[in-house]
C-alpha positions, 0 to 999 in steps of 0.5 A, a space after each residue: 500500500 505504500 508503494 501504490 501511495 508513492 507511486 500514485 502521488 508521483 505519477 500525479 505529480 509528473 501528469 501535472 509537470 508535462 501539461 505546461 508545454 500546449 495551450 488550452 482553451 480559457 480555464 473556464 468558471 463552471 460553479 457557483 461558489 468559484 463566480 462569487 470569488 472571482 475564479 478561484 477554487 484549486 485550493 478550497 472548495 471540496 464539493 466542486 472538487 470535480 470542476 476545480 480541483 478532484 484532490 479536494 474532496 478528501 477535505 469534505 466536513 464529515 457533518 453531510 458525506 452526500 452532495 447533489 447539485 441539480 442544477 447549476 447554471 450560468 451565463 455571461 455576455 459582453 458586448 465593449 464595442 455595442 456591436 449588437 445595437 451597431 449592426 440593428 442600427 446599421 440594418 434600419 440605416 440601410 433599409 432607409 436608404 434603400 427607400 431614400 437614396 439620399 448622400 444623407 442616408 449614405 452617409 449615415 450608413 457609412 458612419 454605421 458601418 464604421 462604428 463596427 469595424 472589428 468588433 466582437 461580441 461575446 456570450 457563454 454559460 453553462 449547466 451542470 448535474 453533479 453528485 459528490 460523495 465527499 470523505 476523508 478516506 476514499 472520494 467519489 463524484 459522478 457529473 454530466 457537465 454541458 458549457 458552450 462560448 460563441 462570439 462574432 466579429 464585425 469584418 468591415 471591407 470593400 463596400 462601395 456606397 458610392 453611388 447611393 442609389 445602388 450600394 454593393 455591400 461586402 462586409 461580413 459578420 463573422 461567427 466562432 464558438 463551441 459546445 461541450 457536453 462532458 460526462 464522468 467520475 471523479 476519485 481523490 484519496 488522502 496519501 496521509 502520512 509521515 513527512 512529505 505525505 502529511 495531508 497530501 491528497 490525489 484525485 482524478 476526473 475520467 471523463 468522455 467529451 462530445 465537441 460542437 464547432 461552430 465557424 460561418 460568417 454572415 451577409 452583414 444585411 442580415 446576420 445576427 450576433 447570435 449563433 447558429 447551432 446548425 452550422 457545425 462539426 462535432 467530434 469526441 474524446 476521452 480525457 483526464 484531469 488530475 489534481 494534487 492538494 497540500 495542506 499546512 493546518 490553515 494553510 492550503 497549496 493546490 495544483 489542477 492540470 485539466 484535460 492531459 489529452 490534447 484535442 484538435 476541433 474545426 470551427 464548423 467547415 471553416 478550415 480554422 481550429 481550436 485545441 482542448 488541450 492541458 491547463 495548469 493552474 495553481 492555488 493558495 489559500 487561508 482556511 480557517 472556521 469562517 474565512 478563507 482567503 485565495 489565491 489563484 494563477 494560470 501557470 500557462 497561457 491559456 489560447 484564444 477561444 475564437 476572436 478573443 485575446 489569449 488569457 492567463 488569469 490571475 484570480 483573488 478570492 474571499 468567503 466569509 460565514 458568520 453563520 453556519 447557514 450563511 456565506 458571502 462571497 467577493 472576488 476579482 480576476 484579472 488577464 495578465 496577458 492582452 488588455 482587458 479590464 478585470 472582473 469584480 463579482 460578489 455571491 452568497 450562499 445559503 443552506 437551510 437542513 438538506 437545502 442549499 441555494 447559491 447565487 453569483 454575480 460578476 461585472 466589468 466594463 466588457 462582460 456580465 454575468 450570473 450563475 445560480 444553483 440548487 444543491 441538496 446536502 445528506 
C-alpha cells in the first residue's frame, strides 16, 4: 500500500509537470461558489472538487458525506464595442436608404458601418448535474457537465456606397464558438502520512467529451450576433484531469492540470481550429472556521477561444460565514496577458437542513454575468 501511495502521488505529480508545454482553451468558471470569488477554487472548495480541483474532496466536513447539485447554471455576455445595437442600427440605416437614396442616408450608413469595424461580441454559460460523495478516506463524484462560448466579429471591407442609389455591400459578420457536453467520475484519496505525505491528497476526473464547432460568417444585411447551432462539426474524446492538494493546518497549496489529452476541433467547415488541450493552474489559500482567503494563477497561457485575446488569469478570492447557514462571497480576476479590464463579482450562499441555494454575480466594463444553483446536502 505504500508503494501504490508513492507511486500514485508521483505519477500525479509528473501528469501535472508535462501539461505546461500546449495551450488550452480559457480555464473556464463552471460553479457557483468559484463566480462569487472571482475564479478561484484549486485550493478550497471540496464539493466542486470535480470542476476545480478532484484532490479536494478528501477535505469534505464529515457533518453531510452526500452532495447533489441539480442544477447549476450560468451565463455571461459582453458586448465593449455595442456591436449588437451597431449592426440593428446599421440594418434600419440601410433599409432607409434603400427607400431614400439620399448622400444623407449614405452617409449615415457609412458612419454605421464604421462604428463596427472589428468588433466582437461575446456570450457563454453553462449547466451542470453533479453528485459528490465527499470523505476523508476514499472520494467519489459522478457529473454530466454541458458549457458552450460563441462570439462574432464585425469584418468591415470593400463596400462601395458610392453611388447611393445602388450600394454593393461586402462586409461580413463573422461567427466562432463551441459546445461541450462532458460526462464522468471523479476519485481523490488522502496519501496521509509521515513527512512529505502529511495531508497530501490525489484525485482524478475520467471523463468522455462530445465537441460542437461552430465557424460561418454572415451577409452583414442580415446576420445576427447570435449563433447558429446548425452550422457545425462535432467530434469526441476521452480525457483526464488530475489534481494534487497540500495542506499546512490553515494553510492550503493546490495544483489542477485539466484535460492531459490534447484535442484538435474545426470551427464548423471553416478550415480554422481550436485545441482542448492541458491547463495548469495553481492555488493558495487561508482556511480557517469562517474565512478563507485565495489565491489563484494560470501557470500557462491559456489560447484564444475564437476572436478573443489569449488569457492567463490571475484570480483573488474571499468567503466569509458568520453563520453556519450563511456565506458571502467577493472576488476579482484579472488577464495578465492582452488588455482587458478585470472582473469584480460578489455571491452568497445559503443552506437551510438538506437545502442549499447559491447565487453569483460578476461585472466589468466588457462582460456580465450570473450563475445560480440548487444543491441538496445528506
Amino acid at each position: 500500500m505504500r508503494h501504490w501511495r508513492i507511486s500514485a502521488t508521483l505519477a500525479g505529480l509528473g501528469l501535472l509537470a508535462s501539461a505546461g508545454t500546449a495551450q488550452a482553451q480559457p480555464f473556464g468558471v463552471f460553479d457557483v461558489r468559484a463566480a462569487g470569488m472571482g475564479g478561484v477554487g484549486v485550493a478550497t472548495g471540496a464539493r466542486y472538487a470535480t470542476f476545480n480541483n478532484p484532490a479536494l474532496l478528501t477535505t469534505a466536513e464529515e457533518r453531510h458525506e452526500w452532495f447533489l447539485m441539480a442544477p447549476g447554471v450560468g451565463r455571461q455576455r459582453g458586448d465593449p464595442d455595442e456591436l449588437k445595437d451597431n449592426l440593428a442600427a446599421f440594418q434600419q440605416a440601410a433599409e432607409t436608404l434603400d427607400a431614400s437614396p439620399t448622400n444623407a442616408n449614405r452617409d449615415t450608413v457609412q458612419a454605421r458601418l464604421d462604428a463596427m469595424d472589428g468588433a466582437i461580441y461575446r456570450e457563454g454559460g453553462n449547466s451542470a448535474i453533479l453528485l459528490a460523495i465527499p470523505s476523508r478516506l476514499l472520494s467519489g463524484a459522478a457529473y454530466i457537465h454541458i458549457y458552450d462560448w460563441a462570439n462574432a466579429r464585425a469584418s468591415i471591407a470593400g463596400d462601395d456606397l458610392s453611388d447611393p442609389g445602388n450600394p454593393q455591400y461586402a462586409s461580413r459578420i463573422e461567427h466562432r464558438g463551441a459546445r461541450v457536453l462532458e460526462n464522468g467520475v471523479t476519485a481523490a484519496k488522502s496519501l496521509d502520512g509521515a513527512g512529505w505525505r502529511r495531508q497530501l491528497a490525489v484525485g482524478f476526473n475520467v471523463k468522455f467529451l462530445f465537441v460542437e464547432g461552430y465557424g460561418y460568417s454572415e451577409d452583414i444585411r442580415t446576420a445576427d450576433t447570435g449563433i447558429d447551432r446548425s452550422q457545425y462539426s462535432s467530434s469526441s474524446i476521452f480525457n483526464l484531469d488530475v489534481g494534487v492538494l497540500k495542506e499546512f493546518g490553515v494553510w492550503k497549496m493546490g495544483l489542477m492540470a485539466k484535460n492531459l489529452l490534447s484535442g484538435s476541433f474545426e470551427y464548423g467547415a471553416t478550415g480554422d481550429y481550436f485545441d482542448i488541450a492541458p491547463q495548469l493552474r495553481a492555488g493558495l489559500a487561508y482556511q480557517s472556521r469562517r474565512t478563507v482567503l485565495e489565491l489563484d494563477l494560470d501557470l500557462m497561457r491559456n489560447q484564444a477561444a475564437g476572436f478573443d485575446a489569449a488569457t492567463q488569469m490571475l484570480a483573488l478570492g474571499a468567503e466569509y460565514k458568520p453563520w453556519r447557514w450563511l456565506a458571502l462571497r467577493s472576488g476579482y480576476q484579472q488577464n495578465l496577458t492582452g488588455t482587458q479590464v478585470g472582473t469584480a463579482s460578489l455571491g452568497m450562499g445559503l443552506a437551510v437542513g438538506f437545502l442549499s441555494f447559491d447565487i453569483a454575480g460578476s461585472y466589468s466594463e466588457e462582460q456580465t454575468g450570473a450563475h445560480a444553483q440548487l444543491g441538496f446536502q445528506f
